[in-house]
Every structure is written in C-alpha cells, then in structure tokens.
mmCIF file of the N, C-alpha and C atoms, coordinates in Angstrom:
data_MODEL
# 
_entry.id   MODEL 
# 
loop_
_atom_site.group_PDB 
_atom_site.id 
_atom_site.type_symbol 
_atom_site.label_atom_id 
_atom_site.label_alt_id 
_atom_site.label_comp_id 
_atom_site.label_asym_id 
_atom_site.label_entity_id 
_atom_site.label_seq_id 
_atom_site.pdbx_PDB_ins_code 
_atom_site.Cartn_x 
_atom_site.Cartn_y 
_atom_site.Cartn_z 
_atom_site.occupancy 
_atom_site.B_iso_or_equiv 
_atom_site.pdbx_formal_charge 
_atom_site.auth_seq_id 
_atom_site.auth_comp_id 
_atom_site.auth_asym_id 
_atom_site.auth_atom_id 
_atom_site.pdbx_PDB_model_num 
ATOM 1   N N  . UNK A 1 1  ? -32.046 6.293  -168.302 1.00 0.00 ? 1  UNK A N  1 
ATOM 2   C CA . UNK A 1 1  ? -32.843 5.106  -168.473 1.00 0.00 ? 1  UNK A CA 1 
ATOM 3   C C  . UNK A 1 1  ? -33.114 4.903  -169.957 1.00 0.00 ? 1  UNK A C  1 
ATOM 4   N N  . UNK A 1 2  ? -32.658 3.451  -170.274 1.00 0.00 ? 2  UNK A N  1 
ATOM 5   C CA . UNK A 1 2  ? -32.883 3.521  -171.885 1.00 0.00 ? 2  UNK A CA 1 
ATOM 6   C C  . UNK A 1 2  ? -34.422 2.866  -171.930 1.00 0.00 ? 2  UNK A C  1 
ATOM 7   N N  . UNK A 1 3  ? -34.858 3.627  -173.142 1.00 0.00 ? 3  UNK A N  1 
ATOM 8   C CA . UNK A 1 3  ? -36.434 2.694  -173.520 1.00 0.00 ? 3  UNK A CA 1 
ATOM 9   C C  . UNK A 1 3  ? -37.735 3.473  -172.278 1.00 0.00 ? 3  UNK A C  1 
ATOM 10  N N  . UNK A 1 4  ? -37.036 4.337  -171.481 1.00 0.00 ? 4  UNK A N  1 
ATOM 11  C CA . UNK A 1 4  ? -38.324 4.939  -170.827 1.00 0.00 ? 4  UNK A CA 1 
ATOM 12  C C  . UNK A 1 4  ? -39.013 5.509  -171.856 1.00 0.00 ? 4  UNK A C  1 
ATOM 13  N N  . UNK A 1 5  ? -40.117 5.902  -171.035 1.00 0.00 ? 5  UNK A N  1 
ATOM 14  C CA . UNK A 1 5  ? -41.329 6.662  -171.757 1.00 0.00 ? 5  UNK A CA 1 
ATOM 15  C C  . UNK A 1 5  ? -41.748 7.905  -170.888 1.00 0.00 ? 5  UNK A C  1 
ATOM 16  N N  . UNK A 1 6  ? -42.582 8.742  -171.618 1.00 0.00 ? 6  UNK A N  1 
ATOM 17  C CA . UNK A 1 6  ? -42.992 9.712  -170.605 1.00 0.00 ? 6  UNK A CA 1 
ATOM 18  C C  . UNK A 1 6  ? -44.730 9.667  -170.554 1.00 0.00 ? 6  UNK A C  1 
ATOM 19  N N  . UNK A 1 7  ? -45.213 9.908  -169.901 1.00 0.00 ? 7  UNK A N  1 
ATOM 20  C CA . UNK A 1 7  ? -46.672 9.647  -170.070 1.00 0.00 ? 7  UNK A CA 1 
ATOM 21  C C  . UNK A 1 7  ? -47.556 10.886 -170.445 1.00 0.00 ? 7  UNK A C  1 
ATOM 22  N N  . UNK A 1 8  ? -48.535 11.304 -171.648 1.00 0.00 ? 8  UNK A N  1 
ATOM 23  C CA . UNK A 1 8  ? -48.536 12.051 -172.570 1.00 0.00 ? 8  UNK A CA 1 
ATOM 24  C C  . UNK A 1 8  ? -49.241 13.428 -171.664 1.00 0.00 ? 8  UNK A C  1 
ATOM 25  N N  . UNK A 1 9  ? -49.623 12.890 -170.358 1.00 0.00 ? 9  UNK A N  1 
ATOM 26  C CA . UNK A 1 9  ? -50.270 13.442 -169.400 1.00 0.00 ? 9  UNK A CA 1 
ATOM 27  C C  . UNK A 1 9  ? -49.310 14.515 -169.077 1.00 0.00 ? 9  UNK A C  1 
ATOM 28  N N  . UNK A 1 10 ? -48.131 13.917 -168.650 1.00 0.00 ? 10 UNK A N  1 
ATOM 29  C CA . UNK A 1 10 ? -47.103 14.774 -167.546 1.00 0.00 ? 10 UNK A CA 1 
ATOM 30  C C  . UNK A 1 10 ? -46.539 15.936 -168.580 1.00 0.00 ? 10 UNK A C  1 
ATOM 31  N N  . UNK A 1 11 ? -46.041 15.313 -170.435 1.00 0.00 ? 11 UNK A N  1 
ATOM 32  C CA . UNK A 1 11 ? -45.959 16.005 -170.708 1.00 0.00 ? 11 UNK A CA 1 
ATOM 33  C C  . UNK A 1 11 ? -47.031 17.277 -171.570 1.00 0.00 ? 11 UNK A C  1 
ATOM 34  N N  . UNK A 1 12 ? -48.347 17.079 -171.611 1.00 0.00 ? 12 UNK A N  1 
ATOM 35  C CA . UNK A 1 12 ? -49.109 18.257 -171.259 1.00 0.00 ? 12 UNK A CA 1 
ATOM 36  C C  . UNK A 1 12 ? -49.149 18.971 -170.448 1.00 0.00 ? 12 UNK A C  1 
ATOM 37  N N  . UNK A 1 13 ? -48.897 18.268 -168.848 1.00 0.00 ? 13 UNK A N  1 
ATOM 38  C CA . UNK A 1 13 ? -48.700 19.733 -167.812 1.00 0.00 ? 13 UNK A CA 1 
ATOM 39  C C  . UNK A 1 13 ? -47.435 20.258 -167.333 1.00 0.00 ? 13 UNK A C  1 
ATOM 40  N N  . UNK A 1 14 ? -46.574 19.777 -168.420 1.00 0.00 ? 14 UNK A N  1 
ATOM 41  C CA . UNK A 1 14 ? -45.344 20.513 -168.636 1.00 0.00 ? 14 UNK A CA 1 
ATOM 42  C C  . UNK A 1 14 ? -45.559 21.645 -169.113 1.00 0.00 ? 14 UNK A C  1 
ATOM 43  N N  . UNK A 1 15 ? -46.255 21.605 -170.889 1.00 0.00 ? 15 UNK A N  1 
ATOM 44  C CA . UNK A 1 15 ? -46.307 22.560 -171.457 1.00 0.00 ? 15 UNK A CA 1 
ATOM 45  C C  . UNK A 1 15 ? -47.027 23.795 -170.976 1.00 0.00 ? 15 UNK A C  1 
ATOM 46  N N  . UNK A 1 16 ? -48.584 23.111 -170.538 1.00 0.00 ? 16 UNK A N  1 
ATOM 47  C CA . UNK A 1 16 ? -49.415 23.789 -169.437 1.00 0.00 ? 16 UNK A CA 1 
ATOM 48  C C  . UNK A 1 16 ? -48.310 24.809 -168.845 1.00 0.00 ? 16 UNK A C  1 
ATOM 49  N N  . UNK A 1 17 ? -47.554 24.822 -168.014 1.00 0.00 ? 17 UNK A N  1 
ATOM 50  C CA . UNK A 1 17 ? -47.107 25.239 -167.179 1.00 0.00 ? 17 UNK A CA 1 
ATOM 51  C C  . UNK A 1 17 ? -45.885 25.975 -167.695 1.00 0.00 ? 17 UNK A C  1 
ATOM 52  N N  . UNK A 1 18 ? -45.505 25.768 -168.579 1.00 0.00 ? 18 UNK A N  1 
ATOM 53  C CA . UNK A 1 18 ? -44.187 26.496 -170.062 1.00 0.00 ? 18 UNK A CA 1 
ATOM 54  C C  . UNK A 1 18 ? -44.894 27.755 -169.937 1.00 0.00 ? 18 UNK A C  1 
ATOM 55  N N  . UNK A 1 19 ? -46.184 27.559 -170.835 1.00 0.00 ? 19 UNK A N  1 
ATOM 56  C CA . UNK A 1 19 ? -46.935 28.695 -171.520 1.00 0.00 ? 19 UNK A CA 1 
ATOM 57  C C  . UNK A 1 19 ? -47.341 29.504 -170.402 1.00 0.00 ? 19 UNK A C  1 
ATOM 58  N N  . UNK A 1 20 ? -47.624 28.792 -168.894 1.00 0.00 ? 20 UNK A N  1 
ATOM 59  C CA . UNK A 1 20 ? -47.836 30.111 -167.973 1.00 0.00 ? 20 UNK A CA 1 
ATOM 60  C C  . UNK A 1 20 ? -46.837 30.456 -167.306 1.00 0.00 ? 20 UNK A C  1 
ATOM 61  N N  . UNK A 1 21 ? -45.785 30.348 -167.361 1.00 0.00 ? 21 UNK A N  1 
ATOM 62  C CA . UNK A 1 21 ? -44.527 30.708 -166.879 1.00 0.00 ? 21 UNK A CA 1 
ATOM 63  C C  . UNK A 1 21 ? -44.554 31.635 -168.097 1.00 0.00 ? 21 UNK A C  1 
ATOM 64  N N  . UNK A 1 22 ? -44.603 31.062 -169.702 1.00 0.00 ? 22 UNK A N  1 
ATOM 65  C CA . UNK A 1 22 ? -44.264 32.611 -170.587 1.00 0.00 ? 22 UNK A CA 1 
ATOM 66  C C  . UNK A 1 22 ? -45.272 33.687 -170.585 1.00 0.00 ? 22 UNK A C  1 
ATOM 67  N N  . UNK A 1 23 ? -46.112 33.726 -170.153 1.00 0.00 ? 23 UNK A N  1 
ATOM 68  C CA . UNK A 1 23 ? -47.074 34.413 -170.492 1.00 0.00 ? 23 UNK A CA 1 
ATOM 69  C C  . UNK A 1 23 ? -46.452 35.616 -168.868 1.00 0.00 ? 23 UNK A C  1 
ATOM 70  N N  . UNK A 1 24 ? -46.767 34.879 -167.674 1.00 0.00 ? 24 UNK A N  1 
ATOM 71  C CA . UNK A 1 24 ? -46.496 35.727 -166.587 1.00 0.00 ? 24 UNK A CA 1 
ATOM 72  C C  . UNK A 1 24 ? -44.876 36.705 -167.032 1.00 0.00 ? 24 UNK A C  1 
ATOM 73  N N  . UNK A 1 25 ? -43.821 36.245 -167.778 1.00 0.00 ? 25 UNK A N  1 
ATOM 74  C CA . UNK A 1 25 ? -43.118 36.462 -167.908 1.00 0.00 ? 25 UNK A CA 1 
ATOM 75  C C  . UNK A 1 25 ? -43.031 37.557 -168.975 1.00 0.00 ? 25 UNK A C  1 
ATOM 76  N N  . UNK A 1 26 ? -43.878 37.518 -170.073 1.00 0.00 ? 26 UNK A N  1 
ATOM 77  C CA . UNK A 1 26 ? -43.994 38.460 -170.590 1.00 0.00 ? 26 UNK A CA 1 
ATOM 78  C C  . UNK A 1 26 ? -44.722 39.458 -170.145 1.00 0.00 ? 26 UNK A C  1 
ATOM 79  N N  . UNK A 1 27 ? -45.663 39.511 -169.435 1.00 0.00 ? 27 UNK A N  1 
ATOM 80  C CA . UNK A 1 27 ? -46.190 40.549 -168.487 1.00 0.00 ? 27 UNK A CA 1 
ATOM 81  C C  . UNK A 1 27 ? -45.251 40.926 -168.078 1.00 0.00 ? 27 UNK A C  1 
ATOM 82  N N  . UNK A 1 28 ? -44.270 40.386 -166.921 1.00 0.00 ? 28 UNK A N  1 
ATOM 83  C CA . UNK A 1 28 ? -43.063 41.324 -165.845 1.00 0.00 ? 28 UNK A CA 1 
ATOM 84  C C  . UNK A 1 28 ? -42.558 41.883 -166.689 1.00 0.00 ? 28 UNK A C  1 
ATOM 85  N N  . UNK A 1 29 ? -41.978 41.687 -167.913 1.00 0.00 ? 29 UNK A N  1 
ATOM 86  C CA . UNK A 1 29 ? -41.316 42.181 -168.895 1.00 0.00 ? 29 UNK A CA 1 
ATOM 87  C C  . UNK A 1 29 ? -41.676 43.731 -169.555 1.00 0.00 ? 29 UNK A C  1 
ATOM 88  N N  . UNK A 1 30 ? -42.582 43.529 -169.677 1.00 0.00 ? 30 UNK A N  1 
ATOM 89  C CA . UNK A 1 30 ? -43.540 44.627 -170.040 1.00 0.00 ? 30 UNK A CA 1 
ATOM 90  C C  . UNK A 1 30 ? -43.599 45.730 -169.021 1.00 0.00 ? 30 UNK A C  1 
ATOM 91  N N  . UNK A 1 31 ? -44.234 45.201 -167.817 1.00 0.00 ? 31 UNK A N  1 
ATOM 92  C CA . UNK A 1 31 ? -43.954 46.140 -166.828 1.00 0.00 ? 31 UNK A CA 1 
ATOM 93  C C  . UNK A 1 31 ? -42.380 46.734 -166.405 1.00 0.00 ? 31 UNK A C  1 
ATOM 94  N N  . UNK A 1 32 ? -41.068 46.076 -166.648 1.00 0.00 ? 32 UNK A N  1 
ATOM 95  C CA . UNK A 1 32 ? -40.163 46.589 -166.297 1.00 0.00 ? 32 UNK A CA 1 
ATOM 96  C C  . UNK A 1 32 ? -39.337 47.588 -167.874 1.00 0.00 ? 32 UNK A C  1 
ATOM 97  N N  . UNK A 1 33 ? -40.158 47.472 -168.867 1.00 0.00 ? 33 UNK A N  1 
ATOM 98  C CA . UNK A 1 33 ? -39.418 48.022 -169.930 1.00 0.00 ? 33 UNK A CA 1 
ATOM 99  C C  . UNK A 1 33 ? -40.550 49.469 -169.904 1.00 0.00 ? 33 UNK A C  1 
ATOM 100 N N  . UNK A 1 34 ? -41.570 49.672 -169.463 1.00 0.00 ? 34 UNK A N  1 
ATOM 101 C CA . UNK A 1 34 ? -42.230 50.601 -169.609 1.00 0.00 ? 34 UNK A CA 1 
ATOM 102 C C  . UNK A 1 34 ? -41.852 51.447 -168.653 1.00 0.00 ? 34 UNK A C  1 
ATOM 103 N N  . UNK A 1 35 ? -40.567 51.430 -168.034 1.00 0.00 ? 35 UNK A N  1 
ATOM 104 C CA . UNK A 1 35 ? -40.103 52.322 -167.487 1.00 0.00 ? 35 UNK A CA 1 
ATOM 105 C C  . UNK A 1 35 ? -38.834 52.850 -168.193 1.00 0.00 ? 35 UNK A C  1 
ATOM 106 N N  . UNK A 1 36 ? -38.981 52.578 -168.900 1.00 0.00 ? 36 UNK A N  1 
ATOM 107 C CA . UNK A 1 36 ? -37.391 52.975 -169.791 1.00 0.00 ? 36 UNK A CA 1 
ATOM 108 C C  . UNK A 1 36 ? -38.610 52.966 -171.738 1.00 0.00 ? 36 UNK A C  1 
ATOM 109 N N  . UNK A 1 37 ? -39.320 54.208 -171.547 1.00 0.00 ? 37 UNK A N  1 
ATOM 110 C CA . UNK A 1 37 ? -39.981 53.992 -172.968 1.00 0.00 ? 37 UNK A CA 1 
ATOM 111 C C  . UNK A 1 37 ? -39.227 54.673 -174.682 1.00 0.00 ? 37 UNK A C  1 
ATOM 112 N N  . UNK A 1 38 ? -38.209 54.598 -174.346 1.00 0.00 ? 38 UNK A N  1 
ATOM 113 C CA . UNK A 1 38 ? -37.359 55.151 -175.458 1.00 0.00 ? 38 UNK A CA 1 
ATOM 114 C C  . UNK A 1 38 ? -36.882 53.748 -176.483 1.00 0.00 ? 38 UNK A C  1 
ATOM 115 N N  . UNK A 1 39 ? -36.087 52.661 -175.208 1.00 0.00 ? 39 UNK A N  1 
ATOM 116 C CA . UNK A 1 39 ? -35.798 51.365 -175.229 1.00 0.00 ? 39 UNK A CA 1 
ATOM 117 C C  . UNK A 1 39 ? -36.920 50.899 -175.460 1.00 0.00 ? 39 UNK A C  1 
ATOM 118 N N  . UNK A 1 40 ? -38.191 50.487 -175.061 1.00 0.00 ? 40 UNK A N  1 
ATOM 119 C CA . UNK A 1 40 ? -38.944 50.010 -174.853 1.00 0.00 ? 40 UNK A CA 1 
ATOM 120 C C  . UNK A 1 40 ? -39.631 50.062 -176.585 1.00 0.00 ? 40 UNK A C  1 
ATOM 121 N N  . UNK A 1 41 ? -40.038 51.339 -176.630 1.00 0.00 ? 41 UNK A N  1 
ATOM 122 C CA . UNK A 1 41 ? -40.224 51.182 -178.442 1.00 0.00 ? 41 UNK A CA 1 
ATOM 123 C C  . UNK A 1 41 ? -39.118 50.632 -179.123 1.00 0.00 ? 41 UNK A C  1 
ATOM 124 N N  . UNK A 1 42 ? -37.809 51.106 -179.309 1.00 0.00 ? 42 UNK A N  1 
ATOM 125 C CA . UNK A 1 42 ? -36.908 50.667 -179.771 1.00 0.00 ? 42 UNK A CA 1 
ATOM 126 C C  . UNK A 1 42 ? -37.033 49.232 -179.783 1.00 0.00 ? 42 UNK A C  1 
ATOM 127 N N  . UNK A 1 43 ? -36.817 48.170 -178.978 1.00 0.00 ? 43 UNK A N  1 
ATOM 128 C CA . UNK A 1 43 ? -37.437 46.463 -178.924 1.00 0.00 ? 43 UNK A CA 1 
ATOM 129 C C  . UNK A 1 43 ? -38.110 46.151 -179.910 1.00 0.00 ? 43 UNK A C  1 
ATOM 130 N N  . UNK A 1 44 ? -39.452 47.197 -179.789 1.00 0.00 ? 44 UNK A N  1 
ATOM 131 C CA . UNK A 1 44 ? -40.049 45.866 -181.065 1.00 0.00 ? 44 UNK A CA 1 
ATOM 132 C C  . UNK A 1 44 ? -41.411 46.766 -179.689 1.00 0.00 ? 44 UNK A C  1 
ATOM 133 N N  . UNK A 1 45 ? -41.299 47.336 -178.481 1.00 0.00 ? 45 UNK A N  1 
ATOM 134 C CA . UNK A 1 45 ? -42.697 47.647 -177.989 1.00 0.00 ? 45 UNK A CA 1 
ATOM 135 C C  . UNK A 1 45 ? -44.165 46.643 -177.494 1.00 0.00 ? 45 UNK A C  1 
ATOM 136 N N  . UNK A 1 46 ? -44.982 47.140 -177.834 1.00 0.00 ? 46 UNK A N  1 
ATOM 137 C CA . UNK A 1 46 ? -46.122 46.503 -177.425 1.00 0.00 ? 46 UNK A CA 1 
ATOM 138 C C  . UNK A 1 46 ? -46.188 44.696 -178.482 1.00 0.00 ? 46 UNK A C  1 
ATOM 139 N N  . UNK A 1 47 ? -45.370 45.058 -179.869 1.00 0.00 ? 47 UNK A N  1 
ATOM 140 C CA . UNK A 1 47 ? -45.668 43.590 -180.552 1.00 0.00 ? 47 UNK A CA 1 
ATOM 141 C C  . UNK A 1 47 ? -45.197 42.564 -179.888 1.00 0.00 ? 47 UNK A C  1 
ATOM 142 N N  . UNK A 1 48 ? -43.590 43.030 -179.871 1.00 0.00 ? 48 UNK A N  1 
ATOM 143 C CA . UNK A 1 48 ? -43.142 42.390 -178.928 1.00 0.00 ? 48 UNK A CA 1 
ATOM 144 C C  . UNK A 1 48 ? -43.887 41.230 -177.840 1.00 0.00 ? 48 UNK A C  1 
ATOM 145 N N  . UNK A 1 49 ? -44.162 41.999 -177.145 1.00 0.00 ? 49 UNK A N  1 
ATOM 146 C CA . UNK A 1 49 ? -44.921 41.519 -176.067 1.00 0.00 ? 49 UNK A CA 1 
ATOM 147 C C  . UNK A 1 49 ? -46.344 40.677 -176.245 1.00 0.00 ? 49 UNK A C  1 
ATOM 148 N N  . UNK A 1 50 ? -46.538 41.129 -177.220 1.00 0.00 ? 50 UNK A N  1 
ATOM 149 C CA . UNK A 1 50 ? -48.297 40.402 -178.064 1.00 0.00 ? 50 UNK A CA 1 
ATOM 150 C C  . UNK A 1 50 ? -47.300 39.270 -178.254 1.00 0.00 ? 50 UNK A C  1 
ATOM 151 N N  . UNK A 1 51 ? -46.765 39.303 -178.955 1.00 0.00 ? 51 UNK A N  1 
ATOM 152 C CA . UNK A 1 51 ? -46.238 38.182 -179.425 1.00 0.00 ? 51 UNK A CA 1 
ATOM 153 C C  . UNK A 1 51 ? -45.737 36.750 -178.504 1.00 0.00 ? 51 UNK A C  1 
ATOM 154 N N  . UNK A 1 52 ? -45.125 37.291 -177.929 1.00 0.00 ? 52 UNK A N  1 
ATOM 155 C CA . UNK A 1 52 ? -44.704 36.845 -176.656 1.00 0.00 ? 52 UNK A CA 1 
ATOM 156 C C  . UNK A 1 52 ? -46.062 35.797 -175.758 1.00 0.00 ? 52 UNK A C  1 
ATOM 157 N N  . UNK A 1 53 ? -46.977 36.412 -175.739 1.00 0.00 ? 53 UNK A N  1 
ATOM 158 C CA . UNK A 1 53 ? -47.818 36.107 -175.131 1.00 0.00 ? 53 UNK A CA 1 
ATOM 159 C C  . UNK A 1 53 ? -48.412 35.258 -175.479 1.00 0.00 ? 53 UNK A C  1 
ATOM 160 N N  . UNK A 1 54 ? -48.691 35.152 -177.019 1.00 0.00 ? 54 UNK A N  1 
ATOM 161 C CA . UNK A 1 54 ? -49.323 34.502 -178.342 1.00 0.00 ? 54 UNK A CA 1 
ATOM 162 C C  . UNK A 1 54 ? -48.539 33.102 -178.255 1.00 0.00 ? 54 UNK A C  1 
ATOM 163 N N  . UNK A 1 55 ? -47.318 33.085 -178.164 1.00 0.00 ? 55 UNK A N  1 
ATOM 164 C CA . UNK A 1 55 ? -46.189 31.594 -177.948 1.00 0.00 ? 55 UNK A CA 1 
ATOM 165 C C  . UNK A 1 55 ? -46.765 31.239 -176.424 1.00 0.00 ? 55 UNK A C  1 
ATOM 166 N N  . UNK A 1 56 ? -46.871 32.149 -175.715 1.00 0.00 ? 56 UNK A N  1 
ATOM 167 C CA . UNK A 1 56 ? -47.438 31.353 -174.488 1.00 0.00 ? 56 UNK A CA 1 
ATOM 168 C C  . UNK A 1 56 ? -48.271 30.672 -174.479 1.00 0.00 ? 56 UNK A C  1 
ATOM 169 N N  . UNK A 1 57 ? -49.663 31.595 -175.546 1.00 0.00 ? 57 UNK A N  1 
ATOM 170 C CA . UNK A 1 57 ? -50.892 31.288 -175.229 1.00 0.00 ? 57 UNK A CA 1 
ATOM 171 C C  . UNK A 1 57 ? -50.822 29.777 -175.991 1.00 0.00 ? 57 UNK A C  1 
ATOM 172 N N  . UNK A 1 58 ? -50.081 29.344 -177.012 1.00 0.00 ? 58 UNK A N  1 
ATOM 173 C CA . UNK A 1 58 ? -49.709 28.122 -177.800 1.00 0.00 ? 58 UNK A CA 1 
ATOM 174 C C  . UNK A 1 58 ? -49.165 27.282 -177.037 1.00 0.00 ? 58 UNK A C  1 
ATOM 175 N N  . UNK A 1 59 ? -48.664 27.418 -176.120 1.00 0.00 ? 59 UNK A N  1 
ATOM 176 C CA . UNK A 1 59 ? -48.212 26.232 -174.987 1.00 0.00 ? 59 UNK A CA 1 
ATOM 177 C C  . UNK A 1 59 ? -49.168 25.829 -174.520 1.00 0.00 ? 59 UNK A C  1 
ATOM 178 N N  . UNK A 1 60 ? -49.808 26.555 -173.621 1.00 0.00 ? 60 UNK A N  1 
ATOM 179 C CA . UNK A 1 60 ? -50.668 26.668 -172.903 1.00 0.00 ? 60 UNK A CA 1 
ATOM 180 C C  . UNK A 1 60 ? -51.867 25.963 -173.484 1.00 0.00 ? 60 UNK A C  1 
ATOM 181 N N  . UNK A 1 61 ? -52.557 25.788 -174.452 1.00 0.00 ? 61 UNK A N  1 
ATOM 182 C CA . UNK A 1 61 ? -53.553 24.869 -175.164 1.00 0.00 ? 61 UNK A CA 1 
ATOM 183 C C  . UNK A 1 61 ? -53.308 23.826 -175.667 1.00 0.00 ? 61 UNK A C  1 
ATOM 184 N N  . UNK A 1 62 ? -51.859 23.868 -176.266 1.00 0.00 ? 62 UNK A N  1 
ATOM 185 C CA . UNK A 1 62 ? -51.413 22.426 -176.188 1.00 0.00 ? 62 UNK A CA 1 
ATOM 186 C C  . UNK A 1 62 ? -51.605 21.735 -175.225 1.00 0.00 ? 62 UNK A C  1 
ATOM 187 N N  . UNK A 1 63 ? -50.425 22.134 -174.561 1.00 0.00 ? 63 UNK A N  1 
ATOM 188 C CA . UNK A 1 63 ? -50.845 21.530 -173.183 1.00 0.00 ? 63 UNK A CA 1 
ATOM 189 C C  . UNK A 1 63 ? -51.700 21.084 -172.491 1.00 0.00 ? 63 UNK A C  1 
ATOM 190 N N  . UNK A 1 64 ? -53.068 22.137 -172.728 1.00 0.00 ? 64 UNK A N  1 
ATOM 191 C CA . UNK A 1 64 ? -54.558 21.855 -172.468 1.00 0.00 ? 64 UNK A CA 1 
ATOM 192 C C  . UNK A 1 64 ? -54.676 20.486 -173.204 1.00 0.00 ? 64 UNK A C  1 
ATOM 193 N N  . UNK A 1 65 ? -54.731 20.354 -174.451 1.00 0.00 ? 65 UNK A N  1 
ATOM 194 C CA . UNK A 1 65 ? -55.112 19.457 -175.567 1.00 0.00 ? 65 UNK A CA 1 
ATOM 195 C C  . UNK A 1 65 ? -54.345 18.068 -174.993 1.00 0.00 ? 65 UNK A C  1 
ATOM 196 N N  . UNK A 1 66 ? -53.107 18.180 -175.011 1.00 0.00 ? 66 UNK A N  1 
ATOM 197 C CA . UNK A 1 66 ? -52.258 17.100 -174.281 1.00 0.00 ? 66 UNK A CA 1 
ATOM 198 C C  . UNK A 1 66 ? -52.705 16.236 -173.256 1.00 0.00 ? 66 UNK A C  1 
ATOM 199 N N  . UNK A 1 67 ? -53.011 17.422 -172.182 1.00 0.00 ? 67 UNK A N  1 
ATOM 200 C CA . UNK A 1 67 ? -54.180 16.641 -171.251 1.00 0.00 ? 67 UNK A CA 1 
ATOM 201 C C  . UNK A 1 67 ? -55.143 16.220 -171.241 1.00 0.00 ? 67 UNK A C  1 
ATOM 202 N N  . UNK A 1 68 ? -56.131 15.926 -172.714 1.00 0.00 ? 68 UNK A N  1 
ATOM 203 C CA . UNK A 1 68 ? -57.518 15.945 -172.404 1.00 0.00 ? 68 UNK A CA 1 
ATOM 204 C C  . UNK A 1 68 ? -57.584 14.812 -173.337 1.00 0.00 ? 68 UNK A C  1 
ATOM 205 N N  . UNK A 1 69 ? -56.376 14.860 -174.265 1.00 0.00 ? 69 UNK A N  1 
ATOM 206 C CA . UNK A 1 69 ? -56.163 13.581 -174.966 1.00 0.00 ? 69 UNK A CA 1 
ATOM 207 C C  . UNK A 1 69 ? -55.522 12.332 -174.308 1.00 0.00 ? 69 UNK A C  1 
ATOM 208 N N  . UNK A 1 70 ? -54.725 13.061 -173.451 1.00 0.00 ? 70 UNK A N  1 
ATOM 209 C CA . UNK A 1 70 ? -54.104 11.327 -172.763 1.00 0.00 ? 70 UNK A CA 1 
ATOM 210 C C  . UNK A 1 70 ? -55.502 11.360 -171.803 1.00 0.00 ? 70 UNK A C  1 
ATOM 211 N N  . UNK A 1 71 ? -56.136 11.463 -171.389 1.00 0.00 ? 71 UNK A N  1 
ATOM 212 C CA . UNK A 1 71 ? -57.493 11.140 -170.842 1.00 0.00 ? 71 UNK A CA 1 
ATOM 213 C C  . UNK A 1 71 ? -58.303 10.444 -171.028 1.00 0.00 ? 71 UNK A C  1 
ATOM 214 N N  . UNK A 1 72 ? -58.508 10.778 -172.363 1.00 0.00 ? 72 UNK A N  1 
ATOM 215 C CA . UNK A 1 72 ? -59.766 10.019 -173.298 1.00 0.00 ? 72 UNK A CA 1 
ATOM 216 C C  . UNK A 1 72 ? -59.283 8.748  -173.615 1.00 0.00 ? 72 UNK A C  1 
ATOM 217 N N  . UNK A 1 73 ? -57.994 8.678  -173.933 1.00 0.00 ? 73 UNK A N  1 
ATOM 218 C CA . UNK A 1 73 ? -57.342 7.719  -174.662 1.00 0.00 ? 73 UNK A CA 1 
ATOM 219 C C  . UNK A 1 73 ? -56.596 6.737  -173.351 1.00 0.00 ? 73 UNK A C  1 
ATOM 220 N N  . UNK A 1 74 ? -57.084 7.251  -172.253 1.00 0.00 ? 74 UNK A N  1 
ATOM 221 C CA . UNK A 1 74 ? -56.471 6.015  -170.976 1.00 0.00 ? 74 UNK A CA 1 
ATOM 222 C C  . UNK A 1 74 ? -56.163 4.578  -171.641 1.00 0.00 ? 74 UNK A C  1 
ATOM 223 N N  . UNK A 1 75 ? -55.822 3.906  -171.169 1.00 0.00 ? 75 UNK A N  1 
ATOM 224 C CA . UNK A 1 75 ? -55.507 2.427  -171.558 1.00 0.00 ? 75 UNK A CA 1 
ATOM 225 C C  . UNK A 1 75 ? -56.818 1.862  -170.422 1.00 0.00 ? 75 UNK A C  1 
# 
C-alpha cells in the first residue's frame, strides 16, 4: 500500500512487546548457557546478558513512551 501510515500507538506496542520478547529471551539464554560454564564465561558471561536485557529494557519504555504519547496527542 503506497502512502499508508502506521498509527504511533500500534507501533509502541510493537516495541512494547520487542523489548519483552528480548528481555524473556535473554533470561532463557542465560539459563541454558549456565549449564555449559566454561563457554558461558568465554561469551562475554553475566555482561553479556546485562546487556542484553538493558536493549530490552530500551524497547520496552519506548514503547511505553510511544504509547502514552499517541494518547495524549489523539486527534
């Protein structure tokens, strides 16, 4: 579709939903490398995973923000 739009709503609970998909994801992650802790330091370890979480947690408030701004700003 040429000239669509997306509405600033949907894409906040996109991101919303990015950042908790990464976040859960870096958890499983965590849990399946802490069985192999040789590899597991080798990676990069616990930063790794901070980190990881930290890009989530940045979706995830966007996203928040995304939503609370197309709100206010309804037409």
């Amino acid at each position: 579709m040429v000239g669509a739009t997306v509405s600033p709503f949907v894409l906040g609970v996109f991101a919303f939903l990015l950042g908790m998909g990464a976040i859960a994801v870096a958890l499983r992650r965590r849990r399946g490398r802490s069985r192999y802790p040789e590899t597991y330091a080798a990676t990069g370890g616990i930063v790794y995973t901070v980190v990881q979480i930290g890009c989530g947690a940045v979706l995830l408030l966007g996203g928040l923000g995304l939503m609370i701004l197309a709100l206010a700003f309804k037409h």
